[in-house]
N, C-alpha and C positions, 0 to 999 in steps of 0.2 A: 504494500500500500504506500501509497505516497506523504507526505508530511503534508498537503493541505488536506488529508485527510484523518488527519489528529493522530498520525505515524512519524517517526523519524528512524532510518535504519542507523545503526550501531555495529561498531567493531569491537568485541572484547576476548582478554588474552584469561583464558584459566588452566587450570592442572588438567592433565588428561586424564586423571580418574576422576576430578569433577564432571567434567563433558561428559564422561561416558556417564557415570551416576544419570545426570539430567537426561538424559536421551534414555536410558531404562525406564523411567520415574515421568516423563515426558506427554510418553504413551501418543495420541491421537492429538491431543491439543499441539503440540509440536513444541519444539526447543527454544524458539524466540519465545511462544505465548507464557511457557513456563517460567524462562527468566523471569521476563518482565513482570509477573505476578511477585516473584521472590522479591525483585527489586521494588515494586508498590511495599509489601507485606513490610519490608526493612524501613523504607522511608514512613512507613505509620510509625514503627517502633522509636525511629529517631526521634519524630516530632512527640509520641507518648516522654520519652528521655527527656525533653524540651522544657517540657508542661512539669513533669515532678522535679528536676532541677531548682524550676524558675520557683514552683511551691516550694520546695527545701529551702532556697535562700529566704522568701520573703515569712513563712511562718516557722523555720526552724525545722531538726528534723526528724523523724519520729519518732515517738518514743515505742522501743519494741514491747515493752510490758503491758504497754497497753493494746497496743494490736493482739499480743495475745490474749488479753483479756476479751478484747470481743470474738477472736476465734475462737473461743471457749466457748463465750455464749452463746454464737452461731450453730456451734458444734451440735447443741443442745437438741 
């Protein structure tokens, strides 16, 4: 597809037991659809890193005893 089609092709260098992994694991969707899913799925995680960062500086950071405490209760 072309880039005015909300495409841009790409050249990337990886391990040759990654390739192969991806091309096993692939299956029908193909090798491009599957990166680019991994590389969306990674850029959510960034941006989730982003967001708890920016909360860790501005209210401080968690206190674990207490997170266990509501794991506890949740447990329940």
């Amino acid at each position: 597809m072309s880039a005015a089609a909300g495409f841009k092709k790409h050249s990337v260098t990886m391990l040759v037991t990654t390739s192969e992994d991806v091309r096993a694991r692939a299956g029908s969707c193909g090798f491009s659809a599957y990166v680019a899913r991994a590389v969306a799925r990674q850029l959510e995680r960034d941006a989730l890193d982003d967001v708890l960062q920016s909360t860790e500086t501005k209210h401080g950071a968690v206190d674990e005893d207490e997170v266990a405490a509501i794991m506890a209760r949740l447990a329940r």
